[in-house]
N, C-alpha and C positions, 0 to 999 in steps of 0.2 A: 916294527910291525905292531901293529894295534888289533889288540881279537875284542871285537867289542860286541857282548852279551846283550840279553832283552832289555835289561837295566837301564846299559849303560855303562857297566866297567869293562874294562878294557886292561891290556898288559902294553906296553912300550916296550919295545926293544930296542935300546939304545945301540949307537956306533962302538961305543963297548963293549954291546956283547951281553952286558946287564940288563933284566929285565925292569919294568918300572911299573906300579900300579896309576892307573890311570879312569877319574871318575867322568865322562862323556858330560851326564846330565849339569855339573857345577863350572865347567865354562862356555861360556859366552860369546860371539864371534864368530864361528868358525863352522865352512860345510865342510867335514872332513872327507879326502877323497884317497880315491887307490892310490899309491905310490906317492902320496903327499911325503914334504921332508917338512918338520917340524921342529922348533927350538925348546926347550924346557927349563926348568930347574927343579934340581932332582934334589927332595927334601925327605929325609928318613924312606928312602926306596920309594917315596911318590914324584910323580909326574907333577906337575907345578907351575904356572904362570906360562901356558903353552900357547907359542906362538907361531902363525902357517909361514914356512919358507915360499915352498910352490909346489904347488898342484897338479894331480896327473888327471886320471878321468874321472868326470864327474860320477859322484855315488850317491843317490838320495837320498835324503836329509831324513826321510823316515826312517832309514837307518840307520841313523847318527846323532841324530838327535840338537842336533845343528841347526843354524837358521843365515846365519852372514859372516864376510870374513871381516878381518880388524882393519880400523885405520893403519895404514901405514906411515900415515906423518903425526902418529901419538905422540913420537919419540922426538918428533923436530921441535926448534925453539917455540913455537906457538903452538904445537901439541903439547908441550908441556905446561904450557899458562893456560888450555883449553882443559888440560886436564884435572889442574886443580881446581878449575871455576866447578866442574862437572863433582867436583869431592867434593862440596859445598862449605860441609858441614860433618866432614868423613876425617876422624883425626887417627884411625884407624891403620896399621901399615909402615910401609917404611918410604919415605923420599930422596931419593940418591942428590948430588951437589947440583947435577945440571939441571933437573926438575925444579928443588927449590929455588936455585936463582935466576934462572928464566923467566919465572912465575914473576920475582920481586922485580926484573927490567920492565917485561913488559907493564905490569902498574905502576912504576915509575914512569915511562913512557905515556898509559895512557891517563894518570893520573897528572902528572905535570905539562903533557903537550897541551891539553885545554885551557890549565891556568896561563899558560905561555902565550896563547894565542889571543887570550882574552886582557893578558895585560899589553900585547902591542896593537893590538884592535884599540883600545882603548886610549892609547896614547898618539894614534895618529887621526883619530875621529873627536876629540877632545881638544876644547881649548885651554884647558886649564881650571876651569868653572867646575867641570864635573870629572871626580876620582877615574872613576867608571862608566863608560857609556854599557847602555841597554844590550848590543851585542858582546860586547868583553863580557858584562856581567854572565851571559846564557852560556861561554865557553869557560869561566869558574864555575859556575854552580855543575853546570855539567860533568868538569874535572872534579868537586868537592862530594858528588853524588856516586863517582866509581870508587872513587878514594873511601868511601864509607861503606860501598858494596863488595869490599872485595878486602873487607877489614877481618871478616871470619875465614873466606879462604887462604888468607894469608897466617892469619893465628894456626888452622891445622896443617898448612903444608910445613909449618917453622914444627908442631908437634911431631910430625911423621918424617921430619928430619931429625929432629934429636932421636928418635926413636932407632935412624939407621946406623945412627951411632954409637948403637947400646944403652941409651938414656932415657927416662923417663918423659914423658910429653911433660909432667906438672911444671917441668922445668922453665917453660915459657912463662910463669908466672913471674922469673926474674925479670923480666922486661921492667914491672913495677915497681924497682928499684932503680933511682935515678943515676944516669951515665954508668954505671959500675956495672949494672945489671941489664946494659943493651949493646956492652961490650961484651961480656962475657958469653950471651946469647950469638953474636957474629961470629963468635972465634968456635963454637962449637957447630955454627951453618957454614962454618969453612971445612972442618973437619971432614976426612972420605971415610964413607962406608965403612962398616964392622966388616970384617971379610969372610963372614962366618954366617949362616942365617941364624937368627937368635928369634929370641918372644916373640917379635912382631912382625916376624915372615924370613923370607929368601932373602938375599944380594940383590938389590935391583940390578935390573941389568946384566945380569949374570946368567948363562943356558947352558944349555948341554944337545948336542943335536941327533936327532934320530930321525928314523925311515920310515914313515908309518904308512901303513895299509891297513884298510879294512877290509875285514871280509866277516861271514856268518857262519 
């Protein structure tokens, strides 16, 4: 149950049995309605990274302070590359295994499928005279231009990954250590989740589920 005041706080009452404090105006997302069932994570008695199960009757948004609900395909494999593109520059937070490597397939994907296409474009348009024809060239530069656009969301989603594993983000600076220091960096983007939230948030991916209604 969610009692949510002029504010905007509100109380959760979990499937527990435990109440949970809960601040309306600081998420995003979401028209909250009667009888909504709702996911959480419950962080020192707060309500936490809350996400809409399903919906009962619609309650107006003036009183809730809500505007839309979430993607539902955040969590799929190209939710997850859509959502670090969307982090930009956000090193902030924690990144669980299948976020970060999602992220690195698909720029692999689309960083390599343009070189790929631009080198057999070029080798069946080409007698020999020229390396590269004019359309190979347009499908590398193309792949050389996301491969360089997608060089900082890849820096913080590798930060917000070490971070879910209790580590420091500076730690990506080992990168600039040659071989020794881009192995070291893998073994710790393989490592799971702290299983505890720490400094830098919650368990991704981790809830707690409750029953929420609003009411005044």
């Amino acid at each position: 149950m969610i009692d949510v005041s002029g504010d905007g706080d509100a109380l959760v009452s979990g499937d527990d049995g435990v109440r949970y404090a809960f601040v309306t105006r600081d998420v995003r997302g979401f028209i909250v309605q009667r009888g909504d069932r709702i996911d959480f994570v419950p962080v020192d008695g707060i309500a936490t990274e809350v996400v809409l199960l399903s919906s009962g009757p619609a309650v107006s948004a003036a009183g809730t302070g809500y505007s839309a609900r979430p993607d539902a395909g955040e969590t799929s494999p190209w939710g997850y590359f859509v959502r670090c593109m969307k982090k930009y520059v956000d090193g902030y937070g924690r990144a669980r295994r299948s976020e970060y490597w999602y992220f690195v397939l698909f720029r692999v994907l689309l960083v390599g499928g343009p070189v790929f296409l631009g080198a057999i474009v070029s080798g069946l348009t080409t007698d020999g005279g020229e390396d590269v024809s004019p359309v190979g060239m347009i499908f590398m530069v193309l792949g050389g231009l996301t491969y360089v656009g997608t060089i900082i969301p890849n820096l913080c989603a590798m930060i917000r990954r070490f971070h879910d594993v209790g580590l420091s983000g500076w730690l990506v600076l080992l990168n600039a250590i040659p071989y020794l220091g881009s192995l070291v960096t893998f073994i710790i983007c393989v490592l799971p989740s702290e299983a505890r939230p720490n400094t830098h948030g919650p368990v991704p991916g981790s809830s707690r589920r409750a029953t929420a209604e609003v009411f005044s």
